[in-house]
N, C-alpha and C positions, 0 to 999 in steps of 0.2 A: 127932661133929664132928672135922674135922681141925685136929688140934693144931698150927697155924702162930703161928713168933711172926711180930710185927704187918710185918719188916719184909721174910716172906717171903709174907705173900699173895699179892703180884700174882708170882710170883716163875714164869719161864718155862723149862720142862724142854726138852731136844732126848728124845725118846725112848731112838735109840738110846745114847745119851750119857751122859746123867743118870738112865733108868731099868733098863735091860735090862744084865742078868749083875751088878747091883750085889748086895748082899749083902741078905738078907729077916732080920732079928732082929724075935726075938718079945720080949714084954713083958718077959720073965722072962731075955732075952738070950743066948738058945738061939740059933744062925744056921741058921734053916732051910734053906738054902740061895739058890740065884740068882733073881732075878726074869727069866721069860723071855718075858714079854710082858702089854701092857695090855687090857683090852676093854671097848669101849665098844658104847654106843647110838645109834642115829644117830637126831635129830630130822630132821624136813620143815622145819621153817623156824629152829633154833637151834644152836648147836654140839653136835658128838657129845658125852654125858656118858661119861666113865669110870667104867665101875659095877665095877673089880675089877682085881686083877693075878691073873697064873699065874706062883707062886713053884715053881718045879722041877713036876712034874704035879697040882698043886693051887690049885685056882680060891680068892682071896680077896677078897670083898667090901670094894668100899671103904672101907664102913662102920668097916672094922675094923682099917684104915691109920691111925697114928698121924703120922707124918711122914717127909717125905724130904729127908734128907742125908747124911752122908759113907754111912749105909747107911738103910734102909726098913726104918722100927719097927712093930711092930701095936702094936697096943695089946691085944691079948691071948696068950694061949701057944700054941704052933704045933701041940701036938695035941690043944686044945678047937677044933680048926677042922674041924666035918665035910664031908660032899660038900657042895658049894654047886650046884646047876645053873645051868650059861648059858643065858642065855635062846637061841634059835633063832635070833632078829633081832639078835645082836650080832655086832660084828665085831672078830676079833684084827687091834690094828694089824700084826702084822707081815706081815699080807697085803697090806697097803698097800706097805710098805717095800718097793724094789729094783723097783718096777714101773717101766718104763719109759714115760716123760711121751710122748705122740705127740699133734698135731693132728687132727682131723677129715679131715686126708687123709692119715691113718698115718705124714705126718712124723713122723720121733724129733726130739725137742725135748732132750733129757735124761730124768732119771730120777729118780725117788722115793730120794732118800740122806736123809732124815730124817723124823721128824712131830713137831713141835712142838703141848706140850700145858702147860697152863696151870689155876692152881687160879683160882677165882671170887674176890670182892673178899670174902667172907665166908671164904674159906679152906675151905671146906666140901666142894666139888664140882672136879672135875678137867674140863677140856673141851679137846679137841682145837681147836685153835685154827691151824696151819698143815701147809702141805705144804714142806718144804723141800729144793734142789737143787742139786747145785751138786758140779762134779767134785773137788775137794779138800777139801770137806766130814769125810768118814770120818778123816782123816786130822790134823783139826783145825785147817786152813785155811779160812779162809772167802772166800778168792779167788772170785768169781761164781758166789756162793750166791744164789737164787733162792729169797726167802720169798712164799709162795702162800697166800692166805688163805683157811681152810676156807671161807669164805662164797661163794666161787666153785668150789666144788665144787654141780653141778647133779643129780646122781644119784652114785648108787653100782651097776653093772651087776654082779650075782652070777653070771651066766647067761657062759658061754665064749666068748669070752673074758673074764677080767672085767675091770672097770674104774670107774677116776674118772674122771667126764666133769665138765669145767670147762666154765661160760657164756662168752660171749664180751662179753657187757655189764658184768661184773664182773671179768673180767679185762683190759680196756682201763682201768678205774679204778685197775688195779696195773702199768699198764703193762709188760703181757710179751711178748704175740704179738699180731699180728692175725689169728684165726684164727675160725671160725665155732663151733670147739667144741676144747679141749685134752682126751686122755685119757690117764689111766693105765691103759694095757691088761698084762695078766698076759704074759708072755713064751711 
């Protein structure tokens, strides 16, 4: 269980922001190094779960994530950690990130500058919860930042080019484009 006090449950991370190059400290307060990316699950009808980080070349199960603030604590020693396998069907967010946003007729809309991910009301489970956009983003501006709610993501294409393909019935409820299908296609 992730160790959250009560008033960080619902408590919402920018990826590149609040998890990637922070510092990885084990129980014992070793700093294994950087976290360099998350990977998650992708449901057919629920938000992606994040089942792990990659602290420097070593996959860590959620499980075993104690919390995250000024650094990412485990909750156990960083060399009782052996090979972990990812699963096949998992996706590193940062394949997501820097994708370029295009309509259903390869209009470029913008671009993939962040993934917003969020732990559950039990503190327990991490899930990918938005797409965020927005050209002064990176920078720490939030000037016409464009939050994109996972739930309008309609597929994930693996296949070349790849891509997020957003509906156009759940993105008119966010009002962003009128478009017949939004994608993040790979560059």
């Amino acid at each position: 269980m992730l160790a959250m006090h009560s008033h960080h449950k619902e408590r919402f991370f920018r990826y590149s922001r609040d998890i990637l190059a922070k510092d990885v400290v084990d129980s014992g307060g070793f700093v294994a190094g950087k976290a360099r990316d998350l990977v998650a699950l992708l449901h057919e009808s629920e938000l992606p779960t994040v089942i792990g980080l990659v602290a420097e070349k070593k996959f860590v199960p959620w499980n075993m994530v104690d919390h995250i603030g000024d650094v990412i604590r485990l909750k156990v020693r960083w060399f009782s950690i052996g090979p972990n396998p990812i699963p096949g069907h998992a996706v590193f967010l940062r394949h997501i990130l820097d994708e370029q946003l295009v309509d259903a007729h390869n209009r470029a809309i913008g671009r993939v500058d962040d993934i917003g991910v969020k732990h559950d009301a039990a503190g327990r489970k991490m899930h990918v919860t938005h797409i965020l956009c927005g050209p002064f983003l990176r920078i720490g501006l939030g000037l016409g930042t464009r939050k994109i709610s996972w739930h309008c993501v309609q597929k994930i294409r693996k296949a070349k080019p790849t891509a997020v393909v957003l509906s156009l019935d759940k993105l008119r409820s966010h009002s962003l484009h009128s478009v017949d299908k939004m994608v993040v296609r790979a560059r």
